[in-house]
N, C-alpha and C positions, 0 to 999 in steps of 0.2 A: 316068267309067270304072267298070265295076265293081268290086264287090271280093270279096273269098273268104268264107266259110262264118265264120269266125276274126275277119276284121276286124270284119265285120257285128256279129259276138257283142260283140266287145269294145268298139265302140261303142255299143253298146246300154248293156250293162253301166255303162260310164261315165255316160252320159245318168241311168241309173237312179241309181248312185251319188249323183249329185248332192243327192237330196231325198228325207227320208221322210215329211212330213206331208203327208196327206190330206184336205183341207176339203169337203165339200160345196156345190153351186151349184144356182139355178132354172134359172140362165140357158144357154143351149149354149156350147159351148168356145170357141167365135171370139169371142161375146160378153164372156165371161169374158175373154179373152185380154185384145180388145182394151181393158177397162178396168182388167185389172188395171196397165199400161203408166202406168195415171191412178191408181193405189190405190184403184179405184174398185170391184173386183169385191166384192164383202159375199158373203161364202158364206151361207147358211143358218143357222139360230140351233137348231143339232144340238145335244144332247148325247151323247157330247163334241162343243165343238166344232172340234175337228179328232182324228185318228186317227195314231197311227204306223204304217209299215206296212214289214216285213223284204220286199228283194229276194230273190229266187231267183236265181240264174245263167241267162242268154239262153240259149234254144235257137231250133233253127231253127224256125219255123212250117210250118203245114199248111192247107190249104184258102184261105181269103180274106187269111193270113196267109204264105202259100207265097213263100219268096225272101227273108222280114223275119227279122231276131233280133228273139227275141219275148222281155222280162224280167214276170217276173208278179211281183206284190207278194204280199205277205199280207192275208185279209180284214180289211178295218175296220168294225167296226162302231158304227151311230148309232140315236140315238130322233129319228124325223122329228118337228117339231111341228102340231100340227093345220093341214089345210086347206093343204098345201105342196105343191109338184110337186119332187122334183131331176131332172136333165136331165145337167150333168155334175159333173163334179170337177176340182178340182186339187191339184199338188204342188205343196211348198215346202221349202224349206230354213229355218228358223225362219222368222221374218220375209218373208223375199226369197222371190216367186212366180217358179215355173220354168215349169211349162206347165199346159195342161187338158185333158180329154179327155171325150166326150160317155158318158153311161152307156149300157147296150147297150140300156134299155129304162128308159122315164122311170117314177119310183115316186115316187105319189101317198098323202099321206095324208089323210084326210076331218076328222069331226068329233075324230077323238084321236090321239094321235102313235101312230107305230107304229114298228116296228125295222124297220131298211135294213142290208144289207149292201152293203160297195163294195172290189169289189177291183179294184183298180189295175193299170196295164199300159200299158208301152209299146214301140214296134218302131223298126226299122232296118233300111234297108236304102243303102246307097252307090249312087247312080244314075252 
């Protein structure tokens, strides 16, 4: 069943609540997922390596996001290490992984590390 404008938001919000650290990954987020379930997802050897990041308050979305509470994080930023691909990210709550999420556009670094921005984001909608 649906739900309103309100509910959406505040489930989102919560979801976000849950975790502010940031890891980076090679792998896609189903990948990542399903191994983190094994302790098995190894993020990337960033520095840092991993990122805090402040939620914003959900609003509604627009475009590809139209009908979702969308919660945006603050950038994190990392030094990729040479010769790496990241693909996505994931959140945590210290220790304890919560989810992942693919990056909008995979960033490669060659022979030297380079600085990555990752900002974090996630949606809701009540089907």
């Amino acid at each position: 069943m649906p739900a309103t404008d309100a509910v959406n938001k505040q489930v989102c919000d919560y979801k976000a609540s849950l975790g502010n650290v940031v890891k980076v990954h090679e792998q896609d987020r189903d990948t990542v997922h399903a191994a983190s379930g094994a302790g098995a997802a190894a993020p990337i050897a960033t520095t840092p390596a991993s990122a805090a990041t402040t939620w914003a308050a959900s609003a509604m979305g627009s475009g590809a996001d139209a009908g979702y509470a969308v919660a945006v994080g603050s950038k994190c930023g990392y030094s990729l290490p040479p010769n790496k691909t990241a693909r996505s990210y994931s959140v945590w709550n210290g220790s304890t992984y919560l989810w992942a999420a693919n990056l909008d556009s995979s960033l490669t670094s060659n022979a030297e590390a380079v600085p990555i921005d990752v900002t974090p984001r996630t949606r809701h909608k009540e089907q």
